[in-house]
C-alpha positions as CSV (number, residue, x, y, z in Angstrom):
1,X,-9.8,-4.4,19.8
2,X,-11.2,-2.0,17.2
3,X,-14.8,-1.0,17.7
4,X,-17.4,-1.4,15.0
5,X,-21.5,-1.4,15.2
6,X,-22.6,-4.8,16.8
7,X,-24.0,-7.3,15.0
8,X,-25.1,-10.3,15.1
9,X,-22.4,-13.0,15.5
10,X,-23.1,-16.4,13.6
11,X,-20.0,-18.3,12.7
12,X,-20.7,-19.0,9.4
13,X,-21.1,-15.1,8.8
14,X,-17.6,-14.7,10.8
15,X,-16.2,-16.9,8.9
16,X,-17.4,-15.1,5.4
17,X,-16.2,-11.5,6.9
18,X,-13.0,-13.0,7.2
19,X,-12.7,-14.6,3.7
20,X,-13.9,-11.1,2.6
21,X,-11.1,-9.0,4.6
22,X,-8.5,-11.5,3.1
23,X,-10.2,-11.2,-0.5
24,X,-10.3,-7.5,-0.4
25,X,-6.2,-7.3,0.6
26,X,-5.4,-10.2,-2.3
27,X,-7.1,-8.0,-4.8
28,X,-5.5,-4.5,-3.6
29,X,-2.8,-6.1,-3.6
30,X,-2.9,-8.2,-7.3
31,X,-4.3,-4.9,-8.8
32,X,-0.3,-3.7,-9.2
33,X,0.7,-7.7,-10.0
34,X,-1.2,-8.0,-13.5
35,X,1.4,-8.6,-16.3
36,X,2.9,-5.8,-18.5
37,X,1.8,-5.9,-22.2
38,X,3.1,-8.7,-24.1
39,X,5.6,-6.0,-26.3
40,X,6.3,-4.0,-23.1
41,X,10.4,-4.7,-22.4
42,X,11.9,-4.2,-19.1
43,X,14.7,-1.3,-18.4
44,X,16.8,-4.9,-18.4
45,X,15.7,-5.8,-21.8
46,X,16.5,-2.2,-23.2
47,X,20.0,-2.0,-21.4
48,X,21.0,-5.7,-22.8
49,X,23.5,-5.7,-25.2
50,X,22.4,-6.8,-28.7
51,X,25.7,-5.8,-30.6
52,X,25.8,-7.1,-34.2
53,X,22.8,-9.3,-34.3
54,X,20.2,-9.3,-36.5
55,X,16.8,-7.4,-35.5
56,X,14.7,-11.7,-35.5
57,X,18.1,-13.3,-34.5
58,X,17.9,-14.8,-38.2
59,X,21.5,-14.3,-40.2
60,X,25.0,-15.0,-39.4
61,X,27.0,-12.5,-37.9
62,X,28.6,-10.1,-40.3
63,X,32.3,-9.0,-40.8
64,X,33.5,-5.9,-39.4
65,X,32.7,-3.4,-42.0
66,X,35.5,-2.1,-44.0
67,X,36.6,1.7,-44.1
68,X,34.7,4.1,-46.4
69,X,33.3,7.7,-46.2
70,X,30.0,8.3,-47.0
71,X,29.1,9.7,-50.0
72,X,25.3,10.5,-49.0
73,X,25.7,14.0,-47.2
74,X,22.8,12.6,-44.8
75,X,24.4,9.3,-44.3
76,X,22.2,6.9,-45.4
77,X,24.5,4.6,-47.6
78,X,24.2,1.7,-44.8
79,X,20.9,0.5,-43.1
80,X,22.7,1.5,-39.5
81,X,23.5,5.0,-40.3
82,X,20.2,5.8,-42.0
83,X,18.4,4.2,-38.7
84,X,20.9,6.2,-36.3
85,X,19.8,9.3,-38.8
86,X,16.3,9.0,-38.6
87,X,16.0,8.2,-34.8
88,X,17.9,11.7,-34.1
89,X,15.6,13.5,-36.7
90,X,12.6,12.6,-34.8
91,X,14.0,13.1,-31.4
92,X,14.8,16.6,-32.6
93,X,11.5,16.4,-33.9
94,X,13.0,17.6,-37.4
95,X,10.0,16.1,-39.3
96,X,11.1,17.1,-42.7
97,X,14.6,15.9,-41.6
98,X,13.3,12.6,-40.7
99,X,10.8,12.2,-43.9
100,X,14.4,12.5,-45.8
101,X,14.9,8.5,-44.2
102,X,11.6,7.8,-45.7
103,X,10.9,5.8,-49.1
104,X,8.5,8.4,-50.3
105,X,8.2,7.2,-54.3
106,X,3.9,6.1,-53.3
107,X,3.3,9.5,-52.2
108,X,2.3,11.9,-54.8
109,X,5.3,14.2,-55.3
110,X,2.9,17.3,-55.0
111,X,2.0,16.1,-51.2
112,X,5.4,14.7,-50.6
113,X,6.4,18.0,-49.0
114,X,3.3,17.7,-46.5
115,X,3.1,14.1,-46.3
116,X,6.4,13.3,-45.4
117,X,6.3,15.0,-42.2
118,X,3.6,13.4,-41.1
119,X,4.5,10.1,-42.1
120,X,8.0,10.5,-40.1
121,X,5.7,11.6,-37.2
122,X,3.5,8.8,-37.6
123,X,6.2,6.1,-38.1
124,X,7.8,7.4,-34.9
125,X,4.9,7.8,-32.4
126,X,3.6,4.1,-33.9
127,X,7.3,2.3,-33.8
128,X,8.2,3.8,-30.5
129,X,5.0,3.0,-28.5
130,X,5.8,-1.1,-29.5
131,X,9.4,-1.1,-30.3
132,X,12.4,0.2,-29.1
133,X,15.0,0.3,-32.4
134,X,18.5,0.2,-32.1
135,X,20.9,1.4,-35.0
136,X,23.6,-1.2,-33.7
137,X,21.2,-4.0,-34.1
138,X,21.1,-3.0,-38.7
139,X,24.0,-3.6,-40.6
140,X,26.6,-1.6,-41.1
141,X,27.9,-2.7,-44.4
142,X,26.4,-1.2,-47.7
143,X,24.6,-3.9,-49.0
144,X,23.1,-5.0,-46.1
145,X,23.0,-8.3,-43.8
146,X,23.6,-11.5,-46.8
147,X,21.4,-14.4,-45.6
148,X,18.4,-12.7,-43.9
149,X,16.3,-14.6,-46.1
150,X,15.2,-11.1,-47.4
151,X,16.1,-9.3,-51.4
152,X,19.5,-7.7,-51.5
153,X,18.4,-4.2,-51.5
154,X,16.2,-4.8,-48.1
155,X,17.2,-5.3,-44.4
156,X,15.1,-6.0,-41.4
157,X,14.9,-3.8,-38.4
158,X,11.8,-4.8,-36.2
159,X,8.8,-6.7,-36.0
160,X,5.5,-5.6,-33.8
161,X,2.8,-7.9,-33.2
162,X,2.6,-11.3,-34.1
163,X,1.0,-13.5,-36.8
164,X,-1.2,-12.5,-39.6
165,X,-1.3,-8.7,-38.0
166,X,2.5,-8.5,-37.5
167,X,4.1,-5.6,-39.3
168,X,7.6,-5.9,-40.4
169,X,9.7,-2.9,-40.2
170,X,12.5,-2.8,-43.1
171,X,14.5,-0.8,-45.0
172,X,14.8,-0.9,-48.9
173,X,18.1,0.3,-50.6
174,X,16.9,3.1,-54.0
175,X,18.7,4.9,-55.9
176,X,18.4,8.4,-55.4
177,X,18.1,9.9,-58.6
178,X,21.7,10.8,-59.2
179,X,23.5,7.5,-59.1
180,X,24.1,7.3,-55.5
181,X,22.0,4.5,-53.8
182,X,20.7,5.0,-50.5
183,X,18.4,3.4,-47.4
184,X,15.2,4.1,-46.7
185,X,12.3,3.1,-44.9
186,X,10.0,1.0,-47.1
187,X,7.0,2.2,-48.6
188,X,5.0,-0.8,-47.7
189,X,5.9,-0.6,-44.2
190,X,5.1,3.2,-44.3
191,X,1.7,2.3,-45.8
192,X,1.4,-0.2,-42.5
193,X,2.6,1.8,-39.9
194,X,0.2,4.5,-41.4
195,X,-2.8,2.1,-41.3
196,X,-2.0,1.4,-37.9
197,X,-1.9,5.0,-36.4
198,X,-5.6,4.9,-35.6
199,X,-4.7,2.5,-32.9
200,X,-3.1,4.8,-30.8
201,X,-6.2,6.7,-29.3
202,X,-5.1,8.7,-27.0
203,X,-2.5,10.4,-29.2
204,X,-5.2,10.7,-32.3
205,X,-7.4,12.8,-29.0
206,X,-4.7,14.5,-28.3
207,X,-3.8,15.4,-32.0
208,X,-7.7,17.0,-32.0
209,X,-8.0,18.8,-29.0
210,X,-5.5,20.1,-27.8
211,X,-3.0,23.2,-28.4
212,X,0.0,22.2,-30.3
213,X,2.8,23.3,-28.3
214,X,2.2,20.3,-25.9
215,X,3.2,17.6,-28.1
216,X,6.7,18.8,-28.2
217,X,8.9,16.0,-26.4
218,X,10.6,16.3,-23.2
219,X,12.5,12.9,-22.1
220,X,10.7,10.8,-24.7
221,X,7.2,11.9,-23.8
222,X,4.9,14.5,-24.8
223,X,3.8,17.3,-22.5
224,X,0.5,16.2,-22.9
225,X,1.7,12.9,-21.5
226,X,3.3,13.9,-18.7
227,X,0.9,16.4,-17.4
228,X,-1.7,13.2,-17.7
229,X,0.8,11.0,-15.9
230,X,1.3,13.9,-13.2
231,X,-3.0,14.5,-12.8
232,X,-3.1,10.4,-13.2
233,X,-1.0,10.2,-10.2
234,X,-2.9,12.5,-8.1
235,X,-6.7,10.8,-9.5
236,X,-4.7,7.3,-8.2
237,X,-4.0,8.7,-4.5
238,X,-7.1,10.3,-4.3
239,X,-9.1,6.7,-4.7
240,X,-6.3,4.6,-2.6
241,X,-7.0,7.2,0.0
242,X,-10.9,6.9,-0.1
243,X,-10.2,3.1,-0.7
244,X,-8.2,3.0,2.6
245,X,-10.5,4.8,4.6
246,X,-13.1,2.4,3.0
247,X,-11.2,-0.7,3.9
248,X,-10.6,0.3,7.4
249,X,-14.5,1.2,8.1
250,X,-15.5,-2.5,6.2
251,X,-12.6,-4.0,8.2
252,X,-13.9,-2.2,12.2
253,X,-17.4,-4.3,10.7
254,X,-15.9,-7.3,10.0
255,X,-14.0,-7.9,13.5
256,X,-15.9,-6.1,15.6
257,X,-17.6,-8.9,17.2
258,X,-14.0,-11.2,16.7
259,X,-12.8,-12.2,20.3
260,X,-8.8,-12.1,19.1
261,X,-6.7,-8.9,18.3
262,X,-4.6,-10.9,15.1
263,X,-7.3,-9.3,13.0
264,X,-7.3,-5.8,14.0
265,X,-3.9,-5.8,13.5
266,X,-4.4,-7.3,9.7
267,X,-7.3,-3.8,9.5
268,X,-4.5,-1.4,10.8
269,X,-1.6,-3.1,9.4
270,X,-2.6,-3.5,5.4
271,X,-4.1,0.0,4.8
272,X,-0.7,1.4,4.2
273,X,0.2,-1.3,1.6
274,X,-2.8,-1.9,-0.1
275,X,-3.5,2.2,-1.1
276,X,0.2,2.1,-2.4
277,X,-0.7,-1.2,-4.1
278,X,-4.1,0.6,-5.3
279,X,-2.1,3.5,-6.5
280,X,0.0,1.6,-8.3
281,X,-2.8,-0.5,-10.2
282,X,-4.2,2.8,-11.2
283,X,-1.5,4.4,-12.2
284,X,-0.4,1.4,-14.6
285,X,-4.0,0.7,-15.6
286,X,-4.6,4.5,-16.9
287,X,-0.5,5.0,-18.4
288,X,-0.9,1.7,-20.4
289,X,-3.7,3.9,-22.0
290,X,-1.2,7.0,-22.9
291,X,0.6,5.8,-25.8
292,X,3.6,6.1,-24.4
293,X,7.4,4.8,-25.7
294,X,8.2,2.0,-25.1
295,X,11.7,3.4,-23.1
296,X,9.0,5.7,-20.6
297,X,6.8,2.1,-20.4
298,X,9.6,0.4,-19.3
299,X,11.0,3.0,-17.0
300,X,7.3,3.9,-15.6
301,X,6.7,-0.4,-15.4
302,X,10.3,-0.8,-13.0
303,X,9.2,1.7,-11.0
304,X,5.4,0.3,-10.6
305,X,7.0,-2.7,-10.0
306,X,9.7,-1.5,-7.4
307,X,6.4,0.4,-5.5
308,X,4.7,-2.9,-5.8
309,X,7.7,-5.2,-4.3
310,X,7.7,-1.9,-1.5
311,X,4.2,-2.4,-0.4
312,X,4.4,-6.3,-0.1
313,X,7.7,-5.3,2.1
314,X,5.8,-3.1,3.8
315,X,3.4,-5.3,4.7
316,X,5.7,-8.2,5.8
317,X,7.8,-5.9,8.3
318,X,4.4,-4.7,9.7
319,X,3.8,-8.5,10.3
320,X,7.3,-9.3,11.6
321,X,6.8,-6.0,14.2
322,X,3.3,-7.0,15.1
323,X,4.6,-10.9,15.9
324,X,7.4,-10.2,17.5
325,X,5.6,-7.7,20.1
326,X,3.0,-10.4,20.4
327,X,5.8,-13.1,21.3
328,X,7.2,-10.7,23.6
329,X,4.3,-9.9,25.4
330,X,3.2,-13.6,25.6
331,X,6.8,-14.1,27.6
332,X,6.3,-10.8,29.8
333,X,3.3,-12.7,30.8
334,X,5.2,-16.0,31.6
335,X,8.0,-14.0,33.5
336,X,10.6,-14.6,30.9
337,X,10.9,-10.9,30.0
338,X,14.6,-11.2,29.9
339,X,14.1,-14.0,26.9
340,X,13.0,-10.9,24.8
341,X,16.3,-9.8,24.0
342,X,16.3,-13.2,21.2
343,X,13.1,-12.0,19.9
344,X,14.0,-8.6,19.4
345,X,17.5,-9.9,17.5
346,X,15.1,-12.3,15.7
347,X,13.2,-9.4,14.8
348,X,15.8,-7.3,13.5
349,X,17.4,-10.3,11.9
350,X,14.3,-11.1,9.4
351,X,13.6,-7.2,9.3
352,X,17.3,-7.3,7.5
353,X,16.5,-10.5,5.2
354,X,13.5,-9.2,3.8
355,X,14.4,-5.4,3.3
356,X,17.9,-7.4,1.6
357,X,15.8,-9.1,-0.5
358,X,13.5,-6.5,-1.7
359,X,16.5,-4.4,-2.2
360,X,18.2,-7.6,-4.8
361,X,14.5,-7.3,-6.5
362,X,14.1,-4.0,-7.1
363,X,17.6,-3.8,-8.4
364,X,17.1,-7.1,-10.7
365,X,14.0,-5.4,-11.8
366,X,15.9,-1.9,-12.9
367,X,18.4,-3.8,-15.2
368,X,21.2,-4.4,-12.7
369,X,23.3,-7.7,-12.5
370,X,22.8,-8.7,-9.0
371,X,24.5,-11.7,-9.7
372,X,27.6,-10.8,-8.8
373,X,26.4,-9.1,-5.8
374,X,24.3,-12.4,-4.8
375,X,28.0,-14.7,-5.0
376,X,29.8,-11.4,-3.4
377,X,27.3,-11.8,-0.1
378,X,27.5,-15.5,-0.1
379,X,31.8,-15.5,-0.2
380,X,30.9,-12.8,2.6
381,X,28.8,-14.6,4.7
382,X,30.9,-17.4,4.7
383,X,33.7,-15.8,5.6
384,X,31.4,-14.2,8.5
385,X,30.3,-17.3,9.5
386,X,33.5,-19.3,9.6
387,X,34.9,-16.2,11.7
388,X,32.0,-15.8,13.9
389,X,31.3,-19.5,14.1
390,X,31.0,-19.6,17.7
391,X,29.2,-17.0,18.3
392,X,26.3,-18.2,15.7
393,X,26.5,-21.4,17.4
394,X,25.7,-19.5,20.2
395,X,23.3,-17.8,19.2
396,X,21.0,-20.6,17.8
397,X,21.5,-22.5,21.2
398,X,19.8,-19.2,22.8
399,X,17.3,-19.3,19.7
400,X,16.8,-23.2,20.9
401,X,16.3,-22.2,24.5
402,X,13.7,-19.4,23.7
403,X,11.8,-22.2,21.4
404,X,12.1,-25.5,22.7
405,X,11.9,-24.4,26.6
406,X,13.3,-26.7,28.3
407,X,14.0,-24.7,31.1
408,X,12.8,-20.9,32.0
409,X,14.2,-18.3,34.3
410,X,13.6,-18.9,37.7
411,X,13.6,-23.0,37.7
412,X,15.6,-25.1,39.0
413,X,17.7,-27.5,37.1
414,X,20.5,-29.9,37.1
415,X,22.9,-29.1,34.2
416,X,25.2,-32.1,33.3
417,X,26.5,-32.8,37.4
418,X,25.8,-28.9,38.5
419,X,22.7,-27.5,40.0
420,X,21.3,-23.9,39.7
421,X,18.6,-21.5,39.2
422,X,18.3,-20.1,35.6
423,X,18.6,-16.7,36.2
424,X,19.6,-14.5,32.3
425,X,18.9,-16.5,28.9
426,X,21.3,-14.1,26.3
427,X,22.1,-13.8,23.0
428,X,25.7,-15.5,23.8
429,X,25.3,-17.4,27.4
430,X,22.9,-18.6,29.8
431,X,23.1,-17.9,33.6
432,X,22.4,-19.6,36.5
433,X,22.8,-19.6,40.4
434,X,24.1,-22.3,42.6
435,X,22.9,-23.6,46.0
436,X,26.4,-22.3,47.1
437,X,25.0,-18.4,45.8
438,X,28.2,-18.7,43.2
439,X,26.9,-17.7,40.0
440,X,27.9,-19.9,36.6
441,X,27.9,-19.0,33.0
442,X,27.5,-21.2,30.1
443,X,27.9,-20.8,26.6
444,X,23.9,-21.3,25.2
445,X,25.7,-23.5,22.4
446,X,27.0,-26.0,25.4
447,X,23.8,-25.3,27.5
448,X,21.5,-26.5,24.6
449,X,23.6,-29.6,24.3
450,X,23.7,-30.8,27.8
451,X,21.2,-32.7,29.1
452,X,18.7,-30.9,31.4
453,X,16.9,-32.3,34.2
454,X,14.5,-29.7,35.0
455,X,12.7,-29.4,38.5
456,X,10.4,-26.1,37.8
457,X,7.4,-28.2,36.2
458,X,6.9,-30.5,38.7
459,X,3.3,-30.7,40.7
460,X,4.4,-32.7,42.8
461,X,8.0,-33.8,44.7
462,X,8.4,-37.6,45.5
463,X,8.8,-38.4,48.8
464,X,11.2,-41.5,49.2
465,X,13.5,-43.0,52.2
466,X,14.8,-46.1,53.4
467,X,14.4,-46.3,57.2
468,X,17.2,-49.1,58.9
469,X,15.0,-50.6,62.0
470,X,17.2,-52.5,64.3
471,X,17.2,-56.2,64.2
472,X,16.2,-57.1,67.3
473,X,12.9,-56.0,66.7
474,X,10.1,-58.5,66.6
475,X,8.1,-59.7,64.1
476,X,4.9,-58.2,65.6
477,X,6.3,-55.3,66.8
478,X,7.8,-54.0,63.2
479,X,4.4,-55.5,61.8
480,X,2.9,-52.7,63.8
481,X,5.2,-50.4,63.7
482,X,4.6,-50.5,59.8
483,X,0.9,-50.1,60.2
484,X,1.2,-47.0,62.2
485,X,3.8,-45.6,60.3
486,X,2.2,-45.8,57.1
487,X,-1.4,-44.2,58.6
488,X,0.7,-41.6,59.8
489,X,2.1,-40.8,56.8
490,X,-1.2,-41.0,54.8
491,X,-3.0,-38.6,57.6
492,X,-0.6,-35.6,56.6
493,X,-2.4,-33.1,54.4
494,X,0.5,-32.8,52.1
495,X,0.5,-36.3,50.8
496,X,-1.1,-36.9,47.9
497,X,-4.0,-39.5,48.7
498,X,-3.5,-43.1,47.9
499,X,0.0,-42.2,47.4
500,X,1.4,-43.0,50.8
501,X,3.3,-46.5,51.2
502,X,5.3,-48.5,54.1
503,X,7.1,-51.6,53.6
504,X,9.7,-54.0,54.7
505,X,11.9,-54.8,51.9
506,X,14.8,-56.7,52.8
507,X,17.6,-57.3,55.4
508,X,20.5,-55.3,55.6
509,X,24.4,-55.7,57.1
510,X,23.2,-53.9,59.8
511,X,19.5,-53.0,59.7
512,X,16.4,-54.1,58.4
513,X,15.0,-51.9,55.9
514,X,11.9,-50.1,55.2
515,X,10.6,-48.2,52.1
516,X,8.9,-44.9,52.9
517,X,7.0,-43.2,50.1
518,X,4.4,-40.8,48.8
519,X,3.9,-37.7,46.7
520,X,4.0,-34.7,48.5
521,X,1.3,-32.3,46.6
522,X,3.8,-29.1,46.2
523,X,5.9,-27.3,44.2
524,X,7.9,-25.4,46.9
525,X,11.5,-27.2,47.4
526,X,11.5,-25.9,50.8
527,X,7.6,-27.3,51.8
528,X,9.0,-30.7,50.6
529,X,12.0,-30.5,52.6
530,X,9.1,-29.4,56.1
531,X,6.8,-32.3,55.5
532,X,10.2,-34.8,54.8
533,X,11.4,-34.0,58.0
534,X,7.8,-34.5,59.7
535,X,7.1,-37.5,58.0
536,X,10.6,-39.0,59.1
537,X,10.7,-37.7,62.6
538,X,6.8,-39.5,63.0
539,X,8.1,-42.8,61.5
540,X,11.3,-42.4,64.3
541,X,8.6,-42.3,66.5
542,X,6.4,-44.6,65.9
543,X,9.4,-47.3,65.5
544,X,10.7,-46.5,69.6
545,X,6.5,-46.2,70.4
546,X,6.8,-50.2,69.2
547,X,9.9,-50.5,71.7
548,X,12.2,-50.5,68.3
549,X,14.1,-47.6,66.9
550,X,16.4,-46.8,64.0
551,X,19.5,-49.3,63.5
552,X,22.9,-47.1,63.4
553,X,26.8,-48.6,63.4
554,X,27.3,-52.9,64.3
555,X,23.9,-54.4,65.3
556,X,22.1,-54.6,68.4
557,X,20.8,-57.5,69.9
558,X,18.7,-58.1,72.9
C-alpha cells in the first residue's frame, strides 16, 4: 500500500477523501470532454460532400450549367468562380488580388487602393475563423441560384451566428463599368464582417505587437499561431505534469490510512490519463482563444478528441491489467494457478475490444466511414464464429468453470457415471484422473453441461451400512447387541456427536437388517474409509460378543 503521513482515520472523513479522489479524476478527465464551439465543424463535416446545394439548404437544385467562356479576365461572371477566385487570392495572401472580389463602390475611391486590402484581409481572417466556404456549394450559372428567396443580382454563400447578430455572407452581381457584369462580395456584408473584426482578439494583438513577417500563413495558420500552439503545448505539459505529481501526493493522503490496495492502484493507475486529459483541456481551452480557421479548429479538435478517447483507453486497460492480476492472484491463493490461463485470454480478449473500439472512434471522429468497416467485422466474425464454433463453445464452458466453480483442481468428482480428480482446467478441455490412474479429457463445452457431483466441499463424509444379523438371534440378544453397537459407534472420536445411530429396520430373505449411521468429521477419503472399517469390524464384534454374528448365504437356525 502506498505510504502517506498518518492521520486520523474517521469514516466519515474516509469516505469524503474518497469522493474527493474520484472528483478530482472526473474533472481531469471532463476538462478535455467540454463541447466544441457551437460553429466549430468536425474534419467529418468539412470532408462531406455538399455538391450543388445551396449554402442554407433553401432553393431547388439547379441545372447543369451550360458551356461559356468567361469574358471577366478574373473570372468572376458566376458566384462559384468569383468565390473559388477570392479564396485562392487570400490563401496566396494576394490582398490587392482578393480586394478585386470585393464590392468596393462605399469606399472612397481615393482609399480604395488601401482599403481594399485590408478589407480582403479582414473578410478572410473573420469568415474563416466561423466558416469554412466552399466554391461548389454557389452557383455556377451567371445569374445566380432562381428561388433563394434573395434579388436576382444576389446569391447566398454563408451565414455565421444566429438570430438578430447573424451575418449573411452574399454576393451581389454589378456592372463593372464597361458593360460586363460581374460578382462581388457585398458592400453590406463587407461593412459587417468589418464591424465584426474587433472580435477576434488575439489577431487584433497580434496585428499590434508583433513583427509582420509572422502573419504570413503556413497550412492555414499564421506563424504567430503556430508558435503559440507549439509554447501552448509545452505551458499544457508543464501543469499536467505538476498536476500529476499533485494528484499522486493528495492521492498517498487520501489512502494512506485505507486497509485495501483497489485504491492505490486508482492513485498509480490515473496519473498517466488524467495529465494527458489535463493537457488536452489546456490545449483546447487556450487554441479556442487563437482565432484560428475553422479547417486548423477542426483538425486541432479530432485530434484533442482522439487524445481524449486515448486517455480514457488508457485508463480502462490499466483497469483490465490491474483486475485481472488481482483475479489471478486471488486463484494462486486458492491453488487454482492453472485456471489463470482463462483470465489471462479474458484479459487479452477485452484488451482487444476496447483498443478495437477506440480505434472505430478515433477514426469516426477524423471523418472516416467506419460503417462499412463496422458490417465488414460483423460478416467476419460470423464467419469466425460459425467456423470456430466449437472451439468458442469451448471456450465459454472453460469461462463457466473459472466463474461458476463447480469444481476446482484437485477435487474429487463424479462426472455423468465417471469419477476422477480434476487435475488442468484449459482454454479447450478439462482434465481429470481416475481411480484406475487413467487420465480423461473432456471438452469444457460437454464438462459444463454434465451434471457434477462434487466431493471436494464436503466437511464431513456420511457414514452409512446395513449390517444382515442372522435370524436366529434373540430378541434380547439383538436388543443388546444394538445398544452396544451404537455406544460404540458414538465413543469414536471421528463421529460427529449426536450423529451416531443403530437400528433394526426390517426382515430380510436371509438376514435381519440393521441401519448403521453417523457423520464422520473429515474431509480425507482415505480417514473415512479407516474409521468405516473400525466402526464395522466393532459392530461384527459386538454382534458374535451377543452370541449372534453377521447372516451370509441360506439362513441359519438353531
Amino acid at each position: 500500500m502506498l505510504r502517506g503521513p498518518a492521520l486520523p482515520s474517521a469514516l466519515a472523513l474516509s469516505r469524503r477523501r474518497r469522493r474527493f479522489a474520484s472528483a478530482l479524476l472526473v474533472a481531469a478527465l471532463a476538462a478535455a470532454a467540454a463541447p466544441a464551439p457551437a460553429q466549430e465543424p468536425t474534419v467529418r463535416e468539412l470532408l462531406a460532400p455538399r455538391g450543388d446545394a445551396p449554402a442554407d439548404g433553401v432553393g431547388p437544385p439547379e441545372p447543369p450549367p451550360p458551356e461559356r467562356e468567361n469574358v471577366d479576365e478574373l473570372g468572376r461572371d458566376t458566384p462559384r468562380d468569383t468565390l473559388a477566385g477570392l479564396l485562392d487570392a487570400s490563401r496566396a495572401q494576394d490582398w490587392a488580388r482578393a480586394a478585386e472580389y470585393l464590392d468596393l463602390r462605399r469606399v472612397p475611391r481615393a482609399q480604395r487602393d488601401t482599403r481594399g486590402p485590408e478589407l480582403a484581409r479582414e473578410f478572410d481572417a473573420f469568415v474563416s475563423r466561423h466558416l469554412w466556404l466552399d466554391p461548389e456549394d454557389a452557383s455556377d450559372l451567371p445569374e445566380g441560384r432562381e428561388g433563394d428567396g434573395l434579388p436576382k443580382d444576389r446569391e447566398r454563400i454563408g451565414r455565421i451566428g444566429q438570430g438578430d447578430e447573424a451575418i449573411e455572407l452574399q454576393l451581389v452581381r454589378t456592372n463593372r463599368g464597361d458593360g460586363v457584369r460581374v460578382w462581388l462580395v457585398a458592400p453590406d456584408t463587407l461593412e459587417a464582417v468589418s464591424e465584426r473584426y474587433d472580435d477576434l482578439r488575439a489577431r487584433r494583438l497580434a496585428e499590434q505587437y508583433l513583427p509582420r513577417f509572422l502573419d504570413r500563413a503556413v497550412l492555414g495558420a499564421a506563424l504567430w499561431q503556430w508558435a503559440a500552439l507549439a509554447l501552448l503545448a509545452l505551458a499544457a505539459l508543464g501543469v499536467a505534469r505538476a498536476f500529476g505529481a499533485g494528484l499522486t501526493r493528495v492521492g498517498c493522503w487520501l489512502v494512506a490510512r485505507s486497509a485495501n490496495d483497489w485504491d492505490d492502484h486508482l492513485v498509480r493507475a490515473m496519473r498517466g490519463p488524467a495529465e494527458l486529459a489535463v493537457i488536452v483541456g489546456l490545449f483546447k481551452a487556450g487554441r479556442t482563444q487563437l482565432d484560428l480557421s475553422v479547417a486548423v479548429s477542426a483538425v486541432a479538435g479530432t485530434a484533442e478528441r482522439a487524445l481524449f478517447v486515448v486517455a480514457l483507453t488508457w485508463l480502462a486497460l490499466r483497469s483490465v491489467d490491474w483486475l485481472a492480476a488481482r483475479y489471478g492472484e486471488r486463484l494462486a491463493r486458492r491453488g487454482e494457478g492453472q485456471v489463470r490461463a482463462l483470465v489471462q485470454a479474458g484479459r487479452r480478449g477485452a484488451r482487444a475490444l476496447l483498443l478495437l473500439v477506440a480505434l472505430l472512434t478515433v477514426l469516426d471522429n477524423a471523418g472516416l466511414d467506419v460503417t462499412a468497416l463496422i458490417a465488414g467485422l460483423g460478416v467476419g466474425g460470423i464467419a469466425v464464429a460459425l467456423a470456430a464454433q466449437k472451439t468458442i463453445e469451448n471456450l465459454f464452458g472453460g469461462l463457466s468453470l473459472v466463474l461458476d466453480r463447480p469444481v476446482k483442481i484437485g477435487e474429487l468428482c463424479r462426472f455423468g457415471t465417471r469419477l476422477g480428480v480434476v487435475e488442468h482446467i484449459g482454454l479447450r478441455s478439462t482434465r481429470l484422473r481416475t481411480p484406475d490412474r487413467t487420465r480423461i479429457t473432456v471438452p469444457n463445452a460437454a464438462f459444463a453441461g454434465l451434471e457434477l457431483e462434487n466431493f471436494g466441499p464436503r466437511d464431513k463424509i456420511w457414514f452409512h451400512h446395513t449390517l444382515p444379523v442372522r435370524y436366529d438371534t434373540s430378541h434380547d440378544a439383538l436388543e443388546a447387541a444394538l445398544r452396544d453397537i451404537l455406544a460404540r459407534i458414538a465413543a469414536h472420536p471421528l463421529v460427529e456427536k449426536g450423529s451416531a445411530r443403530a437400528r433394526f429396520v426390517g426382515f430380510g430373505p436371509w438376514s435381519m437388517n440393521v441401519e448403521l449411521s453417523a457423520y464422520v468429521v473429515t474431509r480425507d477419503f482415505d480417514e473415512h474409509m479407516a474409521a468405516s472399517q473400525q466402526l464395522l469390524l466393532g459392530a461384527m464384534q459386538e454382534l458374535e460378543r451377543h452370541g449372534s454374528g453377521v447372516a451370509f448365504g441360506a439362513p441359519v437356525f438353531k
